[in-house]
C-alpha positions in Angstrom: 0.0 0.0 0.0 1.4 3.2 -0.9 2.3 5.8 1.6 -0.2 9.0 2.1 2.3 10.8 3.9 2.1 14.1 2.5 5.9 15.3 2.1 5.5 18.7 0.3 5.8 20.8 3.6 9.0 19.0 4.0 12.3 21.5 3.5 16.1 20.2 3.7 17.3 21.8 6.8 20.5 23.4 6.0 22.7 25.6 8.4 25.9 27.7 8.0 28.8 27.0 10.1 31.0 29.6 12.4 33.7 29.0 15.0 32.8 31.4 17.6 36.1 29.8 20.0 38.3 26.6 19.6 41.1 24.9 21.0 38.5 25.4 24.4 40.7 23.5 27.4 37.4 22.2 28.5 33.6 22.1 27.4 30.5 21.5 28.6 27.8 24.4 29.0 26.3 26.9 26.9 23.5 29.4 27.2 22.1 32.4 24.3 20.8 35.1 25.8 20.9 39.3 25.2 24.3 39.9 27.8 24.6 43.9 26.7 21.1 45.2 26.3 21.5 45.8 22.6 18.6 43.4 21.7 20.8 41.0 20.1 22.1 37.5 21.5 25.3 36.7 22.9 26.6 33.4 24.3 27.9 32.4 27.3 29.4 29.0 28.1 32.1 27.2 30.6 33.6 23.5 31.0 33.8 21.8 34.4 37.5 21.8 34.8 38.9 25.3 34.8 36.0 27.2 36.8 35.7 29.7 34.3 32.9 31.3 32.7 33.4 33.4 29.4 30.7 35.1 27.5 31.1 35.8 24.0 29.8 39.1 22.1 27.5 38.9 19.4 29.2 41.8 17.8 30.4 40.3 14.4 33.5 38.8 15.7 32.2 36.9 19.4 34.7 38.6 21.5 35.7 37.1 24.4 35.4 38.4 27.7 35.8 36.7 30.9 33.0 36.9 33.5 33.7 34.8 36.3 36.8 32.4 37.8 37.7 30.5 40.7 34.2 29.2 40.6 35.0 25.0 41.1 33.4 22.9 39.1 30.6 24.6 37.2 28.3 22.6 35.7 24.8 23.6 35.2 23.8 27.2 33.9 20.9 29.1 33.4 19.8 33.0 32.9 17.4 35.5 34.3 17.8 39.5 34.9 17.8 38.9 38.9 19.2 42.5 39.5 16.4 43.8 37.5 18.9 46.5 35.8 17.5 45.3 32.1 20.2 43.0 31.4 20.2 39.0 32.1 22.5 37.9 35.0 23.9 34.2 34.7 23.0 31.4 37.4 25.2 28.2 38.3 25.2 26.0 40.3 29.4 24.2 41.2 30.8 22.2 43.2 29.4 18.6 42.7 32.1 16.0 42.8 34.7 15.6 45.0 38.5 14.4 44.8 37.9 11.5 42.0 35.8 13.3 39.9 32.9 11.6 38.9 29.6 11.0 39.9 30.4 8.1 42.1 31.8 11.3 44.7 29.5 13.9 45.0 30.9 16.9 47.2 29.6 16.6 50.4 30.1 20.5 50.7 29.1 21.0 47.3 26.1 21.2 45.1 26.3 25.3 45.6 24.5 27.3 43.3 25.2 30.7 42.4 24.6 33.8 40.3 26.8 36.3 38.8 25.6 39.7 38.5 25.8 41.3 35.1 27.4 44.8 36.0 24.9 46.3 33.1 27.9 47.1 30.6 29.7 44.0 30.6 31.6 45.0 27.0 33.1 48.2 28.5 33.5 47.3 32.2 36.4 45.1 32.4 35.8 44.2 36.2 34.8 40.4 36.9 30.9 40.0 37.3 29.8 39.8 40.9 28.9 36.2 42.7 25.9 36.1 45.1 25.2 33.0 47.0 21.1 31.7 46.5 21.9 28.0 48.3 22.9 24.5 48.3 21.9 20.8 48.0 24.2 17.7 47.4 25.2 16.5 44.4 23.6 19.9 42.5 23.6 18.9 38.8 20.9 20.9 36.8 19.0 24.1 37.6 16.0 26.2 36.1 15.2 29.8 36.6 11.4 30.6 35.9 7.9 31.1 38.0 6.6 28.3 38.7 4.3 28.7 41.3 3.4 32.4 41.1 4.3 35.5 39.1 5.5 37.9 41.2 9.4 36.4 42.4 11.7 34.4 40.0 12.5 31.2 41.3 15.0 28.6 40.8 14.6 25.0 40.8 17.7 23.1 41.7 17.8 19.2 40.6 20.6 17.0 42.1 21.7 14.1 40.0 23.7 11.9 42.8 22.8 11.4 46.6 25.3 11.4 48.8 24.7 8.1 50.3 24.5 6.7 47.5 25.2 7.4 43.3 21.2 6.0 42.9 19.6 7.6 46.1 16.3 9.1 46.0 16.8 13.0 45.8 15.2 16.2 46.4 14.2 18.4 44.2 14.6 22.0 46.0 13.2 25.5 45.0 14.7 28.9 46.0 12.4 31.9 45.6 14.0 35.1 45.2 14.2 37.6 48.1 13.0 40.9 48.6 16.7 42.5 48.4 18.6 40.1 45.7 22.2 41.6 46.7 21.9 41.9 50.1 20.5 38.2 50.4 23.0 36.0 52.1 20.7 32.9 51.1 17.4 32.7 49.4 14.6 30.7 51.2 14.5 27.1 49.9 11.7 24.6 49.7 11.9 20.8 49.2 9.5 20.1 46.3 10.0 16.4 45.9 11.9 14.1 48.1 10.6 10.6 47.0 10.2 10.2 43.6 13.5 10.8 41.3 16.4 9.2 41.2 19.9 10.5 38.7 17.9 12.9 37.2 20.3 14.2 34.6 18.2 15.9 32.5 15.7 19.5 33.0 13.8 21.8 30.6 11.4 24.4 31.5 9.0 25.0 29.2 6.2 27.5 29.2 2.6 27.2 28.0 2.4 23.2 28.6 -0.3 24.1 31.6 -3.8 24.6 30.4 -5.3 27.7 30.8 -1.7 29.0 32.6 1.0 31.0 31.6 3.1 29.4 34.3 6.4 27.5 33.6 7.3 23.7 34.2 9.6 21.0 33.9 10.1 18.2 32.0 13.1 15.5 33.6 15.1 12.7 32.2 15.7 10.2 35.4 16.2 6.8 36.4 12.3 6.6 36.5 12.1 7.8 32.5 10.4 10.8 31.3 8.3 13.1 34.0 6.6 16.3 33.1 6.5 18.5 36.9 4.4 21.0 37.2 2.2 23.6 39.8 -1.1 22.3 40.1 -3.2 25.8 41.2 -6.2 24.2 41.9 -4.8 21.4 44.4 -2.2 24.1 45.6 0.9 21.0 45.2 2.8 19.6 42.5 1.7 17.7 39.9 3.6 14.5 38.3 2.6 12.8 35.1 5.2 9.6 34.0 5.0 9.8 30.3 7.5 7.1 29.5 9.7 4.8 31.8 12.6 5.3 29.6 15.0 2.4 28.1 15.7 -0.3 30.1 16.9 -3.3 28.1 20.8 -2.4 28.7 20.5 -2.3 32.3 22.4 -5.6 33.0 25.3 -4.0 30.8 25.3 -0.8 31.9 23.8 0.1 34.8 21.8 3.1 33.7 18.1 2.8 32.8 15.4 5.4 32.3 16.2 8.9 30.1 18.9 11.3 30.0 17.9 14.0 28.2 14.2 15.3 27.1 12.5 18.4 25.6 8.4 18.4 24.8 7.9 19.6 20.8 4.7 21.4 19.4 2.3 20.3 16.9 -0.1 22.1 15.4 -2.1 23.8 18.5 -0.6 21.0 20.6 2.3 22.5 22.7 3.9 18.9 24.1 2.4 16.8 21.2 5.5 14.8 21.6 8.5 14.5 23.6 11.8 13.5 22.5 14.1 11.9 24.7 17.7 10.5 24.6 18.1 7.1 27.0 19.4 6.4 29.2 21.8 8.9 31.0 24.7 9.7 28.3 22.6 7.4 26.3 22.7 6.3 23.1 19.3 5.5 22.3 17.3 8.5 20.3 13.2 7.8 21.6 9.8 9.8 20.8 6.9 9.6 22.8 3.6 10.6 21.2 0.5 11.9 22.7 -2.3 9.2 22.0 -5.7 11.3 22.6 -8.5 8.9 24.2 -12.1 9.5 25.6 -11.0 8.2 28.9 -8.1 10.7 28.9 -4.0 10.6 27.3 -1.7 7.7 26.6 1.9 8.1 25.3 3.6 6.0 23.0 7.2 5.1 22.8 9.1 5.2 19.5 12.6 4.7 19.3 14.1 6.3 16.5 17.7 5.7 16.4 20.5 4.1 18.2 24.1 5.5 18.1 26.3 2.8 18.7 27.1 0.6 21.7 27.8 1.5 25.0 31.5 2.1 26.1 33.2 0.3 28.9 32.1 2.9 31.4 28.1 2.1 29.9 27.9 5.3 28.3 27.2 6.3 24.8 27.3 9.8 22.9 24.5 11.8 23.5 24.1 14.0 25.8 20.8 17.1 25.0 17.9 17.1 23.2 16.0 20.6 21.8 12.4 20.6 20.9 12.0 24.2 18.0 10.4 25.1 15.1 13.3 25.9 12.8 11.9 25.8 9.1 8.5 28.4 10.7 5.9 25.8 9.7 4.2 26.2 13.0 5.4 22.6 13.9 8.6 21.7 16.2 11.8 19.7 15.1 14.4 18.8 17.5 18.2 18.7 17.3 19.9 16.0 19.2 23.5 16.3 20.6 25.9 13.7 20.2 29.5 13.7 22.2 31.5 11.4 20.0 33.5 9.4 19.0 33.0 9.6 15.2 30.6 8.5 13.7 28.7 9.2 16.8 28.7 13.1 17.5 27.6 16.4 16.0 23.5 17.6 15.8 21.2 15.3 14.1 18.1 17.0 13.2 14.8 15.1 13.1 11.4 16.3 11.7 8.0 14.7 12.4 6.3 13.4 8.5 3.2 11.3 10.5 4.2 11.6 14.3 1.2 9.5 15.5 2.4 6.3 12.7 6.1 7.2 14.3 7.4 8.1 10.8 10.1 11.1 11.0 13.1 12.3 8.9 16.6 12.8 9.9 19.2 14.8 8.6 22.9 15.5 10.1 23.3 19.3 10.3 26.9 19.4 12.3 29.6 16.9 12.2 32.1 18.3 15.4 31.5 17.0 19.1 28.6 18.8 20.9 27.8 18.5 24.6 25.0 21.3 25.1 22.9 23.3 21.9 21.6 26.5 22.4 19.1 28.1 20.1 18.2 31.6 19.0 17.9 34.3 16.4 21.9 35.3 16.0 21.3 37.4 13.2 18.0 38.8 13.1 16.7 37.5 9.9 13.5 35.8 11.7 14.7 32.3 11.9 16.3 30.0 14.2 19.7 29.3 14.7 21.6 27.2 16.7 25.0 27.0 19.3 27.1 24.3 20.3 29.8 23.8 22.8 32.3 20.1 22.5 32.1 17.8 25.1 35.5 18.0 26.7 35.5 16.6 30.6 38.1 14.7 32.1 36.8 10.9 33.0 33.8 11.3 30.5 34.8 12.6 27.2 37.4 14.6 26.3 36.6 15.8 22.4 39.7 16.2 20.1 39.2 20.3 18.7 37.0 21.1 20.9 35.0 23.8 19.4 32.2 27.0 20.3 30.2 26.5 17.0 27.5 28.8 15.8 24.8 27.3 13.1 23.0 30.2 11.1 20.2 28.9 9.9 19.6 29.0 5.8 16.4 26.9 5.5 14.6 28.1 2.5 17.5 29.6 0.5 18.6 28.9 -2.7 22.2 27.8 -2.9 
């Protein structure tokens, strides 16, 4: 029977490529946001190694400037205009491992988070950016700055991916609203939101708009338990889990990880999480979709796996590392980007387009061939399309990418060649 997938909506996803920095020592995190208040996006980004943070100028060259050092360890980064000056102000959290390094030692001090104020000018002020302290939790992996409970104070949700006990320990998820004076603050107050229910989560995105009838953000996490979307419920005043998927677990006996890594919740039409992409387990290499399956007695999901990127190495890991759920080609609908680590064949961005989500038939291109760790997206050059970042995976007793690289992707969908 012949296919009545209807492909004419379908462009070739092409994007040009830019080396913003390379030789980088280390690489891990990146982050797009406006640094100087001149409306257009810069980048800032750091590896886990040296403890420092450098934003880069989106200026027509990507200066370098240094914003922060002697912070240990960071590894988690976010964004928000905290000091309310008009200008976004970065957040980190650092210190998670101890003396061996990896996730088998969390800190027991550690798990700090952190943000730097912007000093408003950062291009013409050469003086290092200010750290204020918002609080702490062991083994402090991921944060996400948003309001997620109320409209009126950011907050900060802080997820831990390793319990000190023990490397698969239950752990807390913790929230930090934002105090009345944000510079004098020696602490902001923190609230345990979860304390029974996730185990390694290694991946978070906050997503707004997935709430009916609310404006109010959420999260979606990648854990030993698989995919979970958290969010506010207003009406039962508590929080609200929904498991959409329990993640991969046929390589458990191999590899001891299960569940999902990575995640990010795609639109569809008028459907803002009509799907969510996952990579499984942590630094998986198993590429998975789950599908929203409408029924009269309410929502099922349904779990295709797309692609596998190799086998897992001796340490049970394989290459990928982020997903990112946008609508590049501006057909209303989102693609997503996945983020591979390496080794070759198995790093760069693969980019994956839904042709019939619901019959789990989607397209694939590969639209970057260097090592990636984290993506960030945005509009770099203000010609109303979506571009993307990447920063190599580069972290001593994990991955260490050969030429590691800052890349920028400018987006040329559409154009003739």
């Amino acid at each position: 029977m012949a296919s009545t997938t209807d492909l004419s909506h379908v462009r070739t996803p092409r994007f040009d490529a830019e080396v913003v920095a390379e030789q980088l020592r280390d690489g891990y995190w990146i982050e797009a946001t406006d640094l100087t208040g001149d409306g257009a996006l810069d980048l800032f980004g750091h590896g886990l190694r040296l403890g420092e943070i450098y934003w880069y100028s989106n200026d027509g060259t990507w200066t370098r400037r240094l914003a922060a050092d002697g912070i240990h360890m960071p590894v988690g980064a976010d964004f928000a205009d905290i000091s309310g000056n008009g200008v976004s102000d970065i957040i980190v959290c650092h210190e998670l491992y101890g003396p061996i390094g990896t996730i088998v030692d969390p800190d027991p001090e550690g798990g700090k988070i952190s943000w730097l104020e912007n000093p408003g000018q950062p291009d013409k002020d050469p003086s290092r950016w200010k750290r204020h302290y918002v609080g702490r939790a062991v083994g402090m992996h991921r944060l996400r700055a948003g309001y997620f409970t109320q409209s009126e104070r950011l907050e900060i949700i802080g997820l831990p991916i390793v319990a000190e006990e023990d490397v698969h320990g239950v752990l807390p998820v913790v929230m930090f609203t934002q105090p009345t004076d944000v510079r004098a603050a020696t602490e902001w107050p923190m609230t345990v939101i979860d304390h029974s229910h996730f185990r390694m989560i290694h991946g978070a995105e906050m997503k707004g708009g997935l709430i009916p009838g609310s404006d109010r953000d959420s999260l979606l996490l990648a854990s030993d338990e698989g995919v979970t979307w958290l969010h506010w419920d207003d009406n039962q005043r508590q929080w609200a889990r929904e498991l959409i998927g329990t993640g991969e677990r046929t390589q458990f006996e191999q590899t001891g990880f299960r569940g999902s890594g990575d995640v990010n919740a795609g639109r569809l039409g008028d459907d803002p999480m009509a799907y969510v992409a996952a990579l499984e387990p942590f630094h998986g290499n198993t590429v998975a979709v789950y599908t929203k399956q409408s029924h009269a007695h309410g929502t099922t999901w349904s779990r295709t796996i797309l692609d596998i990127f190799g086998d897992p190495n001796e340490n049970g890991e394989g290459p990928g590392h982020q997903i990112v759920c946008a609508d590049f080609d501006n057909d209303g609908d989102d693609e997503f980007l996945v983020a591979l680590r390496g080794p070759w064949p198995w790093q760069g961005v693969f980019y994956y387009k839904a042709l019939d989500a619901q019959a789990g038939i989607w397209s694939k291109w590969r639209v970057a061939d260097e090592s990636v760790a984290r993506i960030a997206t945005g509009d770099f050059d203000g010609d109303g399309r979506l571009d993307f970042a990447t920063i190599a995976y580069a972290v001593d007793n994990y991955y260490v990418a050969k030429d590691a690289k800052i890349m920028v992707h400018r987006n040329r969908i559409g154009n003739s060649r």
